[in-house]
MDTraj code that builds the backbone (N, CA, C; nanometers):
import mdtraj as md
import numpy as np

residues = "UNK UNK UNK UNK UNK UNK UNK UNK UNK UNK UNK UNK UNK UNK UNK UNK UNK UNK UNK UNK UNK UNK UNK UNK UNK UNK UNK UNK UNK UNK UNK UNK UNK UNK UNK UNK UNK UNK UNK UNK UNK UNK UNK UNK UNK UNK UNK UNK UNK UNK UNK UNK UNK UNK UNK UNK UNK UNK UNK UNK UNK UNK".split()
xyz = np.array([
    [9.7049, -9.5911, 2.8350],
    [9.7263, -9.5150, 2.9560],
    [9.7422, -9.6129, 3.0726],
    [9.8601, -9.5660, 3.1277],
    [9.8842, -9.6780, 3.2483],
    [9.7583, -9.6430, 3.3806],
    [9.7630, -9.7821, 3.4596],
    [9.6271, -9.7779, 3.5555],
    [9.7152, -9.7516, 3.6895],
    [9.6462, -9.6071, 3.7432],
    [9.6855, -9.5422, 3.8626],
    [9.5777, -9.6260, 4.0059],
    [9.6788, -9.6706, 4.1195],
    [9.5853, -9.7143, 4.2265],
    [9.5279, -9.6527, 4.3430],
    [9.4392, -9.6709, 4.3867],
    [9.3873, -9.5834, 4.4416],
    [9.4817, -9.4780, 4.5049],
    [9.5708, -9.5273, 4.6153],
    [9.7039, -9.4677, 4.7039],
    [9.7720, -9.3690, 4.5863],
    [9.8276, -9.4289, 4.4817],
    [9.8637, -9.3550, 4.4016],
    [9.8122, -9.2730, 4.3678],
    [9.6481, -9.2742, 4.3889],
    [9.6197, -9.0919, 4.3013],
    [9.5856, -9.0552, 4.4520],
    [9.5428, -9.0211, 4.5329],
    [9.5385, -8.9883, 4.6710],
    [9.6523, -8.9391, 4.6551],
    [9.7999, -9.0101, 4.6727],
    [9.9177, -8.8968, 4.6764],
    [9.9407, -8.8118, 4.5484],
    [9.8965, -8.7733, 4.4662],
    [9.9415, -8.6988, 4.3520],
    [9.8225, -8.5991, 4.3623],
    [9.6752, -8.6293, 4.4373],
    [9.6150, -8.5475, 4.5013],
    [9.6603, -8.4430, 4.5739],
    [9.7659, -8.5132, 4.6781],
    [9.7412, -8.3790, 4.7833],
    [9.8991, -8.3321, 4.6843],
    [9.9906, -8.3771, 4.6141],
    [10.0832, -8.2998, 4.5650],
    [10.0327, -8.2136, 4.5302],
    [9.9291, -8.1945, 4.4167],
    [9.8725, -8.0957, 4.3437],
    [9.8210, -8.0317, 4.4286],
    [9.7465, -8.0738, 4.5096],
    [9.6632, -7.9505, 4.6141],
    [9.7728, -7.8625, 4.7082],
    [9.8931, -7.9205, 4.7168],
    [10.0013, -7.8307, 4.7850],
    [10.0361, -7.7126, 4.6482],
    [10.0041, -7.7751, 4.5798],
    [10.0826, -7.6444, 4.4713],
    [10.0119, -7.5168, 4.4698],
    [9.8707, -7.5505, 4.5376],
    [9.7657, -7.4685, 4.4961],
    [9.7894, -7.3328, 4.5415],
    [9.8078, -7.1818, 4.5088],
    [9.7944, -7.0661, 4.6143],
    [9.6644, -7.0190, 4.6664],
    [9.6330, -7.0321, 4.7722],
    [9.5187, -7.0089, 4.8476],
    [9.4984, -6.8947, 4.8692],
    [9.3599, -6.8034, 4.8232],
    [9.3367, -6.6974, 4.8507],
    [9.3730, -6.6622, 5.0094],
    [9.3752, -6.5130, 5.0461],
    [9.4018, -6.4582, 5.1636],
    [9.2673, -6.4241, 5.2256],
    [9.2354, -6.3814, 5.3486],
    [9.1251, -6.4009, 5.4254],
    [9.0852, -6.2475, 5.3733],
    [9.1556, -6.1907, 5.3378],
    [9.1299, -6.0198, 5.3394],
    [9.0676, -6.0480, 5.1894],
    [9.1904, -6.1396, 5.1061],
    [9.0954, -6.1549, 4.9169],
    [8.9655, -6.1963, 4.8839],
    [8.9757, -6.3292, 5.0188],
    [8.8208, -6.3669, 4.9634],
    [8.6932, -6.2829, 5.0252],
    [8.7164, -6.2129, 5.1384],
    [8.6176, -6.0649, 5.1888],
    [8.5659, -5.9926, 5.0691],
    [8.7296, -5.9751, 5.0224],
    [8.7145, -5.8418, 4.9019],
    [8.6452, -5.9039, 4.8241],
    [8.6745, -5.9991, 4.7504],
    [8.5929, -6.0505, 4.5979],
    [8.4530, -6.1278, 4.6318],
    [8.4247, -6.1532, 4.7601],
    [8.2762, -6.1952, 4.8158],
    [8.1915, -6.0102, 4.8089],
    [8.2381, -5.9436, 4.8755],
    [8.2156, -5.7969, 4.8266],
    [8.1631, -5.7304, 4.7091],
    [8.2490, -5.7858, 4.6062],
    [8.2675, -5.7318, 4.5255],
    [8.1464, -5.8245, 4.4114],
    [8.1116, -5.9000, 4.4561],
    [8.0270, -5.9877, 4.3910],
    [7.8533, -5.9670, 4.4465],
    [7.8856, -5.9569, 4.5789],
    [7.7423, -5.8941, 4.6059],
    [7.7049, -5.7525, 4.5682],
    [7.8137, -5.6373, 4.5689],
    [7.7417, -5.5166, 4.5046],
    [7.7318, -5.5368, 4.3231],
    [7.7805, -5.6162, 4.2487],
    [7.7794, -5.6080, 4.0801],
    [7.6478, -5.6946, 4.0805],
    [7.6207, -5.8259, 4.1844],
    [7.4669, -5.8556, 4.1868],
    [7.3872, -5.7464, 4.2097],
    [7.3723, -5.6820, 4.3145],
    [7.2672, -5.5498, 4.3410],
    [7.2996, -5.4443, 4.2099],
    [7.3623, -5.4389, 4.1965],
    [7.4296, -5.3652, 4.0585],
    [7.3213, -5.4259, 3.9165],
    [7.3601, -5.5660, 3.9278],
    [7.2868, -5.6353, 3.7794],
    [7.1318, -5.6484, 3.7937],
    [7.0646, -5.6383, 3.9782],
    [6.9323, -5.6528, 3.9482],
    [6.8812, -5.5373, 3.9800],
    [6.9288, -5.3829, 4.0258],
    [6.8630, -5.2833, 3.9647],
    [6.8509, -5.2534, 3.8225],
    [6.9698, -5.2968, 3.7410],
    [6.9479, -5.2605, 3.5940],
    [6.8462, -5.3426, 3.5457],
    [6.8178, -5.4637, 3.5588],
    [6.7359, -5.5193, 3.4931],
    [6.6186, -5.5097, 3.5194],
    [6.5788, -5.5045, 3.6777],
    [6.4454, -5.4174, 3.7332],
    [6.4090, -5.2987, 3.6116],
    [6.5254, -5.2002, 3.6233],
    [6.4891, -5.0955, 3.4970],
    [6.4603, -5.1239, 3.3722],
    [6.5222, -5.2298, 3.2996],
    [6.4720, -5.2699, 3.2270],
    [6.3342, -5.3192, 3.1975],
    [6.2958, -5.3786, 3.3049],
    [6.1783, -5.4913, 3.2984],
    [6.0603, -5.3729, 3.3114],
    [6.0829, -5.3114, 3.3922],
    [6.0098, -5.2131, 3.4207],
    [5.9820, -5.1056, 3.2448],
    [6.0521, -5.0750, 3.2139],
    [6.0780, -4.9571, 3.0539],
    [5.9739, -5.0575, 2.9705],
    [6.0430, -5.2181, 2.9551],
    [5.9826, -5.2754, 2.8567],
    [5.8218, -5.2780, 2.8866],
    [5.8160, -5.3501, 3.0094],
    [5.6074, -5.3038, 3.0634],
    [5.5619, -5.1751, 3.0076],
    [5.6332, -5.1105, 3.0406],
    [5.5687, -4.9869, 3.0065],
    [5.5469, -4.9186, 2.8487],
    [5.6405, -4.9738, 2.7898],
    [5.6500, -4.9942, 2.6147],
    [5.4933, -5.0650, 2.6182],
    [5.5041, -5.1660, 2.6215],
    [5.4545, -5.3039, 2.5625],
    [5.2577, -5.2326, 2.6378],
    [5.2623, -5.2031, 2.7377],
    [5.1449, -5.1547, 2.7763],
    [5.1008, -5.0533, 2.7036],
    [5.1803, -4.9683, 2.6502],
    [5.1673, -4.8447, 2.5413],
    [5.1400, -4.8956, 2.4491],
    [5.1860, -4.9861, 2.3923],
    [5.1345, -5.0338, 2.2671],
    [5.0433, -5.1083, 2.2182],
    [4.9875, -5.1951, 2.3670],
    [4.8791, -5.2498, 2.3592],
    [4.7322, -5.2137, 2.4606],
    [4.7626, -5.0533, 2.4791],
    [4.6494, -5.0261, 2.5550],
    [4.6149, -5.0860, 2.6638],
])
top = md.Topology()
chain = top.add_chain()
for i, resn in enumerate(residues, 1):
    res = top.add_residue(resn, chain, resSeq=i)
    for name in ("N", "CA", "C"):
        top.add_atom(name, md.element.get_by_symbol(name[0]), res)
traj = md.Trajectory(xyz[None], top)
């Protein structure tokens, strides 16, 4: 493998980073959104869970 110099990867850096499509200000709202209610989403279920299993496990061991 041929040896790239520093300058040389610096520019093939920002080439690639031009290629990149950058979310929109409205996309990353939405999917920041959309990530905090499926968290509140994932720790009521597991609250319920945690909660069912105590209550098993206390039943069964008095």
């Amino acid at each position: 493998m041929a040896k790239t110099s520093p300058a040389e990867f610096v520019r093939q850096v920002r080439q690639e980073t031009s290629k990149v499509v950058w979310p929109t200000r409205k996309e990353t709202m939405v999917t920041t959104i959309m990530v905090f209610i499926m968290a509140a989403v994932m720790a009521i279920f597991f609250l319920g869970v945690d909660q069912l299993l105590s209550y098993l496990i206390k039943l069964i061991l008095g």
